[in-house]
Residue, then its C-alpha position, 0 to 999 in steps of 0.5 A: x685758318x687765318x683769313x690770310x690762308x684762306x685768302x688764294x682760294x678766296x681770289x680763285x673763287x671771285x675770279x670764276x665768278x667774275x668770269x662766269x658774271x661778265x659772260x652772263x651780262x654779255x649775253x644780256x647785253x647783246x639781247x637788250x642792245x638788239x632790241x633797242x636797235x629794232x627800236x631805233x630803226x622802226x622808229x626812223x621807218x615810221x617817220x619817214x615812210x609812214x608818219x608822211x603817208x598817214x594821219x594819225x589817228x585823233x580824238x574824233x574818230x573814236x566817237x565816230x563809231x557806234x558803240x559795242x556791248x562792253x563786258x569788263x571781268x574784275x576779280x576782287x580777293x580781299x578787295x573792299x577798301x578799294x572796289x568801291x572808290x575803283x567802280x565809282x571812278x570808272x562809272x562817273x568818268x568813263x567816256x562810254x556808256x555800253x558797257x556792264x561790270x562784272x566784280x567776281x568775289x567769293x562767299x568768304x569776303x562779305x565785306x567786298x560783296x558789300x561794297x559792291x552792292x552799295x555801288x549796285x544800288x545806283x548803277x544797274x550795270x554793275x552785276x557781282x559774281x560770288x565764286x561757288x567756293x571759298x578764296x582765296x583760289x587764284x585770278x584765272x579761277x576767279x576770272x572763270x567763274x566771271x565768264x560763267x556768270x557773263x553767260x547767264x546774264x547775256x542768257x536771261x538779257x538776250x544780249x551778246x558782248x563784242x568786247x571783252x575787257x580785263x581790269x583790276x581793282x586799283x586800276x584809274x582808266x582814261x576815259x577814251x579807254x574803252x572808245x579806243x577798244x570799241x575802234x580797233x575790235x573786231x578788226x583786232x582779236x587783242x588790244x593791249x593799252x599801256x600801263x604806267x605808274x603813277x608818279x611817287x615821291x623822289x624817295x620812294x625807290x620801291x615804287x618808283x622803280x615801277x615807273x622805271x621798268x613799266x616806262x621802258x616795256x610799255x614805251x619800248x620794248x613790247x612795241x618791238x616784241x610785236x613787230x618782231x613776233x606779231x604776239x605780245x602777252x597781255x598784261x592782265x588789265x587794260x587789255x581787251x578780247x574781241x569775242x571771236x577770241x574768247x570763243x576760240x580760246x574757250x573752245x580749245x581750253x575745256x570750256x575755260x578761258x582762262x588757265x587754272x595752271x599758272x598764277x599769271x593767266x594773261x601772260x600765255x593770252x598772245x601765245x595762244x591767241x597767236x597760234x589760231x592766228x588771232x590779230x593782236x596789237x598794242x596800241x600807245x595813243x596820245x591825244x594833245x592837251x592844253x594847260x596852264x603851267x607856272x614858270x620860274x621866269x615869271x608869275x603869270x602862269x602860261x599855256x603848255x601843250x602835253x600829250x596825254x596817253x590813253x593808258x591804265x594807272x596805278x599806284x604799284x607797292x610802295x613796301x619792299x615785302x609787298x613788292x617782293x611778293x608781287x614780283x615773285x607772283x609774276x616770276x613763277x607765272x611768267x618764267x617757272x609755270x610759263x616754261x612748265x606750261x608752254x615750253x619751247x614751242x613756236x618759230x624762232x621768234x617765239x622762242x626768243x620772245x620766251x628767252x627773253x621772259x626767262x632769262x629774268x631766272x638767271x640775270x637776277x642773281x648774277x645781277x646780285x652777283x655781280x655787286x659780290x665781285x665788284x666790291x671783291x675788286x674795289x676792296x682788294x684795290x683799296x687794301x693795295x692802295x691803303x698798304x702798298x708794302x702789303x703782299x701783292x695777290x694777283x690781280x682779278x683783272x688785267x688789262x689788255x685781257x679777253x677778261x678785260x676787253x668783256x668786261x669794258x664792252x659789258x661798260x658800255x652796255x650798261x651805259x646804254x641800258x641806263x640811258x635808254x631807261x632814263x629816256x623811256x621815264x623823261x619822255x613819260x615822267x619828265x627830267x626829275x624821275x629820269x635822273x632818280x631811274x639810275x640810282x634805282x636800278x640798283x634798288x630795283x635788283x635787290x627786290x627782283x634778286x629777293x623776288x627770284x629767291x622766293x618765287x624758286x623757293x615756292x615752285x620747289x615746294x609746288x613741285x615736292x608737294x604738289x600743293x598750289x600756290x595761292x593767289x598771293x594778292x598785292x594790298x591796293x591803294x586807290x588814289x585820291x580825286x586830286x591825284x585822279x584829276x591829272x589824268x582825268 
């Protein structure tokens, strides 16, 4: 058939489509609105009823206290262009001195093993663990065999850690990092830190939206999922465990802390840690710095004050295939195992913390969707437009319709979602990266469309085959001393 014939099916389709699509981005929109007035309205809360009874917390209070044994557990696959330079910074800038590292590899890597062995030479607080079965297996395996070694060596030490600490190979950890852990635990079970991106060029959109979606979750949205649930998910690095945690978790988990079942094994940490009633907290402290800045006005340069987060950084995957891979890792961790694994258990808070993890499955692809039936409307208007004398085909849309009225209300959603993201990035990354956060939406729903695929597409043959999906690890890139001072 011509595409003429074809085209009143074509038209029926796109209109069920567009119906189905509005629905979906409604139901998003009255989520993601909800969480920004929680947002709004806590913050209003906390200037005017706490801010004004409370001093904040500052620098010197974190050096009030003595310091606890500190353990950190680094899994390391395939890691030995960036171990190496990741410890050496971590040792040389760490503003904390009792603490041990435990690096876990496996007896295939050699070339890992080696580079931290050269750092072992010179720091006796690094220890390296070597996994008794080839990699790669997955990070909760590797993390495992970590705690197995922790317990040996605080056998032969007569040592016993307080803290427990979560990092990765590319991770450039503010040097107040582990005072702000050794504050807070034992009074907390759980400390999660912010993680941010590091800022990348203007046109790299595959990195930068990184940037966008970390600023929005670690600036806003988990500080809600806390006050709403008292739980948050732990996200794998700056993350710390009292050791009251670990034994608990350990204890009610085959002697395991961590679950060889999902390919995120932070992510079910604050569900879990929630259900023995286990104080959890995500903690975003600024401390005030000075620094001389150049301005257009004049050649001299001048004193600024800028708040500096005591947070993780790192450089995300600047190749789409590489952020592909990462994304879909999180999606089948988070989403497919996490539902496979945690269900639908817990109060209502809970459940809607877990529909607002999941949902990522179906607002993906209508995501895609949704530039399907926006270019079917734009191109049928133009057609119109081009050659009025054309046959008029029903219009997809028509104003004054319930269609219609979803359709401006999902507008104005939009408009909020772009705007509350480009705030979160300003107030992290300043007015340039806030601008480049609209147009990388778009990007950044290509590579979760293109994630969401491959992540389906791996747990359905997990579930025909049974086979386990294997750690896929990201290629890391440690950034230079340059790029570290700005933080440092």
């Amino acid at each position: 058939m011509i595409l003429s014939e074809w085209m009143p099916y074509i038209l029926v389709a796109m209109k069920l489509l567009l119906g189905f699509v509005s629905l979906i981005f409604l139901i998003s929109g009255l989520d993601d609105c909800f969480i920004d007035v929680c947002f709004l309205v806590r913050s209003i809360y906390r200037k005017f009823f706490i801010y004004t009874k409370y001093r904040p917390l500052e620098e010197e209070q974190l050096f009030s206290l003595p310091e606890q044994p500190i353990v950190v557990m680094i899994p390391a696959w395939d890691e030995w262009a960036v171990i190496r330079l990741m410890l050496l910074n971590t040792l040389k800038n760490l503003n904390y001195k009792n603490f041990y590292v435990f690096v876990g590899t496996y007896p295939n890597d050699l070339k890992t093993q080696s580079e931290v062995e050269k750092v072992r030479e010179v720091y006796p607080n690094v220890q390296l663990i070597v996994c008794p079965h080839n990699g790669p297996t997955n990070k909760a395996d590797c993390l495992n065999c970590i705690c197995m070694g922790i317990k040996q060596f605080e056998k032969r030490n007569n040592i016993q850690f307080a803290i427990y600490v979560m990092q990765d190979c590319e991770d450039v950890i503010h040097p107040l990092c582990y005072k702000l852990f050794n504050y807070l635990i034992p009074r907390k079970d759980m400390v999660q830190l912010p993680v941010f991106s590091f800022k990348v060029k203007w046109h790299q959109f595959t990195a930068g939206h990184y940037i966008d979606e970390f600023a929005q979750g670690h600036y806003k949205d988990i500080i809600v999922r806390e006050v709403l649930n008292k739980s948050i998910p732990a996200a794998g690095v700056g993350c710390a465990f009292s050791r009251r945690a670990v034994h608990i978790l350990s204890e009610h988990n085959n002697n395991q802390l961590f679950s060889l079942d999902s390919l995120t094994e932070d992510y079910d940490f604050g569900f879990r840690l929630k259900e023995y009633n286990l104080k959890q907290i995500f903690v975003k402290f600024t401390i005030t710095r000075t620094k001389m800045q150049k301005v257009f006005w004049s050649s001299t340069p001048i004193k600024v004050q800028y708040k500096e987060y005591v947070c993780i950084r790192e450089y995300f995957p600047k190749n789409f295939h590489a952020s592909v891979r990462q994304k879909s890792r999180w999606i089948i961790g988070i989403a497919l195992q996490g539902w496979a694994i945690l269900g639908w258990k817990g109060d209502l808070s809970t459940k809607y913390m877990l529909f607002r993890d999941r949902k990522a499955i179906i607002t993906n692809f209508v995501n895609f969707l949704g530039y399907l039936v926006v270019f079917s409307v734009v191109s049928l208007w133009i057609i119109i437009w081009v050659n009025p004398e054309s046959y008029r085909y029903p219009p997809l849309l028509e104003q004054g319709t319930l269609l219609w009225n979803v359709i401006l209300i999902n507008a104005v959603f939009l408009g909020l979602r772009i705007l509350q993201r480009a705030y979160c990035v300003q107030r992290l990354y300043g007015w340039g990266q806030a601008f480049l956060s609209v147009p990388r939406i778009i990007w950044g729903n290509v590579i979760n469309f293109m994630a969401t695929c491959r992540a389906v597409r791996l747990y359905a043959r997990y579930l025909l085959t049974g086979k386990a999906i294997a750690w896929d690890k990201t290629v890391h890139h440690y950034p230079s001393e340059e790029e570290i001072k700005i933080i440092s």
